[in-house]
C-alpha positions as a Markdown table, in Angstrom:
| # | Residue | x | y | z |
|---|---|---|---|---|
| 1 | Unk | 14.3 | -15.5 | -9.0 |
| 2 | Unk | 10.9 | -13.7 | -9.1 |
| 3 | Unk | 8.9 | -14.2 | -5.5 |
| 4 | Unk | 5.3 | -13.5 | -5.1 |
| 5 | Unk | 3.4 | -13.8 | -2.7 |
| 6 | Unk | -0.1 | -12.9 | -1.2 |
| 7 | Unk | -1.3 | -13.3 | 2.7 |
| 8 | Unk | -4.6 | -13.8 | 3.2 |
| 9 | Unk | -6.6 | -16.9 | 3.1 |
| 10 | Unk | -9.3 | -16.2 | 0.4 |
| 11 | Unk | -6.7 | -14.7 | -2.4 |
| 12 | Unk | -5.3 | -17.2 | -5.2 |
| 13 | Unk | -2.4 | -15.6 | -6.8 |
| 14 | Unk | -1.5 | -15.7 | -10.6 |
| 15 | Unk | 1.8 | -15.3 | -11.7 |
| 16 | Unk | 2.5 | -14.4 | -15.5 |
| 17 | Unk | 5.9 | -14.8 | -16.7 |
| 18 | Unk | 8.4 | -11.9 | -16.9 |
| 19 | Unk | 10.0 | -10.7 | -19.7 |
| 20 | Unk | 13.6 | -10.8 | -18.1 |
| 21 | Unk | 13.5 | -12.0 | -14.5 |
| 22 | Unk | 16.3 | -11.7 | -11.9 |
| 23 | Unk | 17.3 | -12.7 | -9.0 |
| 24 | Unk | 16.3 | -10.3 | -5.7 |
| 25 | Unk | 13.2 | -8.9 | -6.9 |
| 26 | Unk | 10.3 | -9.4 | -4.6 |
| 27 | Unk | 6.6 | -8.1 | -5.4 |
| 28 | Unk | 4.3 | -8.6 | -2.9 |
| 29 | Unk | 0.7 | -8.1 | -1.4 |
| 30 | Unk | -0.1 | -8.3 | 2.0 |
| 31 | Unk | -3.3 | -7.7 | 2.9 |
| 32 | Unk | -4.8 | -6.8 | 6.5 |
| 33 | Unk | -7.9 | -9.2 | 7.4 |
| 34 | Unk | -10.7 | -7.9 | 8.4 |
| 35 | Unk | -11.0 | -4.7 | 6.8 |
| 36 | Unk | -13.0 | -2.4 | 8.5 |
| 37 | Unk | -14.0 | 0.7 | 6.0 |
| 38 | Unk | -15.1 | 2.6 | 9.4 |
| 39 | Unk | -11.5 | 2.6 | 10.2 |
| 40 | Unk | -9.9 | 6.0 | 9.2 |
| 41 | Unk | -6.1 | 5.7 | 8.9 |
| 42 | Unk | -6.5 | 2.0 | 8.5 |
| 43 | Unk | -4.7 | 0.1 | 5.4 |
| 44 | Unk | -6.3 | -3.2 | 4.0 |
| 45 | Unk | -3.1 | -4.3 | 2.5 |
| 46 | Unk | 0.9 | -3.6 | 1.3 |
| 47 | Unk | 1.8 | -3.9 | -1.9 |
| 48 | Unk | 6.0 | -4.0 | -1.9 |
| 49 | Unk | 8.2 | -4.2 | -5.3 |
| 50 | Unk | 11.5 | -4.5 | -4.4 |
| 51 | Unk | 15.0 | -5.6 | -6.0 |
| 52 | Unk | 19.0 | -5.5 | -5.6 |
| 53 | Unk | 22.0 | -6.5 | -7.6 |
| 54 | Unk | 24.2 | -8.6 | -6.1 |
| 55 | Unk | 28.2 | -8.0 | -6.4 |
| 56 | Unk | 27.0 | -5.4 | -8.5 |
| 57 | Unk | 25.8 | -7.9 | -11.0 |
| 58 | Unk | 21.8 | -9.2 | -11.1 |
| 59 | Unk | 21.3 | -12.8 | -12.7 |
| 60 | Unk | 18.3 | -13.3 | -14.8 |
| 61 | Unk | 16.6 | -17.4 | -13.7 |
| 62 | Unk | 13.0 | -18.3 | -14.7 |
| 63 | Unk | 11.4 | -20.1 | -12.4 |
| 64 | Unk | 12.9 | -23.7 | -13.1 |
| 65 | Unk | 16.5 | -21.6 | -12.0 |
| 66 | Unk | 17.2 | -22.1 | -15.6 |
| 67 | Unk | 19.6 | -19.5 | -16.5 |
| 68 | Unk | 18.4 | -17.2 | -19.0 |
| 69 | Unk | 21.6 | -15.8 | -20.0 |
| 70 | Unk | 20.9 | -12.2 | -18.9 |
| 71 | Unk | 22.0 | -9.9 | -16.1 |
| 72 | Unk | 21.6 | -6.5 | -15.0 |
| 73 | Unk | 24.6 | -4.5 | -14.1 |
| 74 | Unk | 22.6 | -0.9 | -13.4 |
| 75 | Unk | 19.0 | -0.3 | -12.3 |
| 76 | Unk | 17.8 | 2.5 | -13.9 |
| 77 | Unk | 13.9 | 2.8 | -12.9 |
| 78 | Unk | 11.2 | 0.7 | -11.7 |
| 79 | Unk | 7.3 | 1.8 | -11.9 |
| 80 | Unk | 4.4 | 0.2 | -10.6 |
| 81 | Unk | 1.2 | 0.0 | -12.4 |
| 82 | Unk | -2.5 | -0.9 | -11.4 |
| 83 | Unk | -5.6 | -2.2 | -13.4 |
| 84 | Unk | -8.7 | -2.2 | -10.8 |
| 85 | Unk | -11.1 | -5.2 | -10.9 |
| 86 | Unk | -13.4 | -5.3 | -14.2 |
| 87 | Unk | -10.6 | -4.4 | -16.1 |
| 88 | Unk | -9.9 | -0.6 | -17.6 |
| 89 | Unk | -6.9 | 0.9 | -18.5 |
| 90 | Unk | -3.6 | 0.5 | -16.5 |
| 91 | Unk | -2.7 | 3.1 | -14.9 |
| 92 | Unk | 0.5 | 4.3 | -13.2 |
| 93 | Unk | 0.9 | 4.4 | -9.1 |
| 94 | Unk | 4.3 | 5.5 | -8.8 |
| 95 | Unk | 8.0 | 5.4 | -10.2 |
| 96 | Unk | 11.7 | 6.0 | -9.4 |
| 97 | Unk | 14.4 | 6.3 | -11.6 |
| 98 | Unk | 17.8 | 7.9 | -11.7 |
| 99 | Unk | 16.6 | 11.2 | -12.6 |
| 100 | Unk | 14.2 | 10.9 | -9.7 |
| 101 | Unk | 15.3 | 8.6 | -7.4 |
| 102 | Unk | 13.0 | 9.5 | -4.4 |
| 103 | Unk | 9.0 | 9.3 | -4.3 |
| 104 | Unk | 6.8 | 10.0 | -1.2 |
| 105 | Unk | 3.3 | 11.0 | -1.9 |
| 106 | Unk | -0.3 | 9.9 | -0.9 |
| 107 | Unk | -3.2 | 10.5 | -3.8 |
| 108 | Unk | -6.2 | 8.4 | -4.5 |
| 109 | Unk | -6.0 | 6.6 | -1.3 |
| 110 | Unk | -2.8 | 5.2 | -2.1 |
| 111 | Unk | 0.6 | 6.5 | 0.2 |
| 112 | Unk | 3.4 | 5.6 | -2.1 |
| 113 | Unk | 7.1 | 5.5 | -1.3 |
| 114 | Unk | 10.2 | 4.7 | -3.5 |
| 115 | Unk | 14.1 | 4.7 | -3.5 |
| 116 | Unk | 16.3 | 4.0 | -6.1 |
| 117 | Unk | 19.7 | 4.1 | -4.9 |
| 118 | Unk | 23.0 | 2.3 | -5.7 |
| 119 | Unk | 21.8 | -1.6 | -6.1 |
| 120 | Unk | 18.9 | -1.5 | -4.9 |
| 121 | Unk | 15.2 | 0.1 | -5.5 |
| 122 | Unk | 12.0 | -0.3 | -3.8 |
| 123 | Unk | 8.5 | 1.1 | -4.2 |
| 124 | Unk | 5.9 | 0.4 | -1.4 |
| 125 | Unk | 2.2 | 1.1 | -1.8 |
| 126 | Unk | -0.1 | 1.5 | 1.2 |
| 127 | Unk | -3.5 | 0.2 | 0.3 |
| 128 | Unk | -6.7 | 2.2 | 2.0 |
| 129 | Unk | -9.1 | 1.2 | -0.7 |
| 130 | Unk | -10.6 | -2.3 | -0.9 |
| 131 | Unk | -11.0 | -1.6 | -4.6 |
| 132 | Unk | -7.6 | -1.3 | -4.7 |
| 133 | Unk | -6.6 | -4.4 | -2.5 |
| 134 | Unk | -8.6 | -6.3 | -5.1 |
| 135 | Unk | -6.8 | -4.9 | -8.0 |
| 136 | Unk | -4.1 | -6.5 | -10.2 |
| 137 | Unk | -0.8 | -4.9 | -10.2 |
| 138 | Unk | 2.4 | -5.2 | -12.1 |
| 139 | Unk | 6.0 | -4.1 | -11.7 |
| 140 | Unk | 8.4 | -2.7 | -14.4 |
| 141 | Unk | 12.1 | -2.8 | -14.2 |
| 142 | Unk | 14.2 | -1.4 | -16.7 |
| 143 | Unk | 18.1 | -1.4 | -16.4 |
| 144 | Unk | 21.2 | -2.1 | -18.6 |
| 145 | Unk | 23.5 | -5.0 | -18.8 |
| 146 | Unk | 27.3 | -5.7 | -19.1 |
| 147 | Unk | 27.3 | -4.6 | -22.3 |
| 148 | Unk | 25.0 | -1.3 | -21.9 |
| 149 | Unk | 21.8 | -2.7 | -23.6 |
| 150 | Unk | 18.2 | -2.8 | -22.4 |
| 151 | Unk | 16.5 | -5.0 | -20.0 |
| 152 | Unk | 13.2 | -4.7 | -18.8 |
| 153 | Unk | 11.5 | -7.0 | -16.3 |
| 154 | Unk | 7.9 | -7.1 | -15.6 |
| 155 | Unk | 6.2 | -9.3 | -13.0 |
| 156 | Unk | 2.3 | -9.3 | -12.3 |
| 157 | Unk | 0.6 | -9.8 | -9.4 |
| 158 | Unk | -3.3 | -10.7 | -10.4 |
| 159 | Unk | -5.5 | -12.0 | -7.2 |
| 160 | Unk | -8.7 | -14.2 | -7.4 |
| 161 | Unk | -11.1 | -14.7 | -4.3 |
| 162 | Unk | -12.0 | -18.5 | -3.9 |
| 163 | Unk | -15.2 | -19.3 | -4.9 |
| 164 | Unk | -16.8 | -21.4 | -2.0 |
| 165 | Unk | -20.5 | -22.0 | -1.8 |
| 166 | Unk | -21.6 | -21.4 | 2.1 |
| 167 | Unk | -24.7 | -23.7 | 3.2 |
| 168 | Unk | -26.8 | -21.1 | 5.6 |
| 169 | Unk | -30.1 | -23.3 | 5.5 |
């Protein structure tokens, strides 16, 4: 099962459906409120994809725990992609795979870790930019199942602010 989730009062999340979901993977985007741009050092929010096979094994559910008749038996690489608020082109933060299975780095505002490692991976992006704590953001997962064929699973994470109308006559 897919979770996503968003703290902070005036965000709506979307969800979009994944290609092949499983169980254990988490994206998420928690945002610090207020954010205070004269704060140096200061994040406005954590974006976290995360996921783990269980027994070595991941089930694939939809969101109804219908069982979509598809596991992953090996993580091979997980990336994590922005598209800033207006739209443009989608653009990579960071990845992790089994040829690189380690990322630290900060660029653009953005300090990026990620770990793939034996049934598990993670990649957590520290937000500086409100820009970028507006932005839509989605998470790739590619791996192999039973049989050594290709799964991919992307989840998206697209925020709207509320729309309230303040009376301040």
């Amino acid at each position: 099962m897919i979770t996503v989730s968003l703290y902070q009062h005036n965000i709506k999340v979307t969800k979009f459906p994944s290609i092949a979901r499983y169980e254990c993977l988490d994206l998420t985007l928690e945002t610090n409120t207020p954010f205070l741009p004269d704060v140096t050092g200061r994040s406005c929010g954590v974006l976290t994809c995360a996921g783990k096979t269980i027994d070595g094994v991941t089930s694939v559910s939809d969101e109804n725990q219908n069982e979509a008749n598809v596991s992953f038996s090996r993580i091979e690489a997980m990336e994590v992609f922005r598209r800033k608020p207006g739209g443009g082109s989608r653009v990579s933060v960071g990845s992790v795979s089994t040829q690189h299975p380690r990322l630290s780095r900060v660029a653009n505002g953005l300090k990026i870790t990620g770990l793939l490692e034996a049934g598990k991976v993670s990649i957590r992006v520290e937000l500086f930019k409100q820009e970028d704590c507006k932005s839509r953001f989605t998470c790739v997962v590619r791996g192999l199942d039973s049989q050594a064929k290709n799964l991919v699973s992307i989840t998206k994470l697209a925020q709207q602010a509320d729309t309230q109308t303040a009376n301040l006559g």
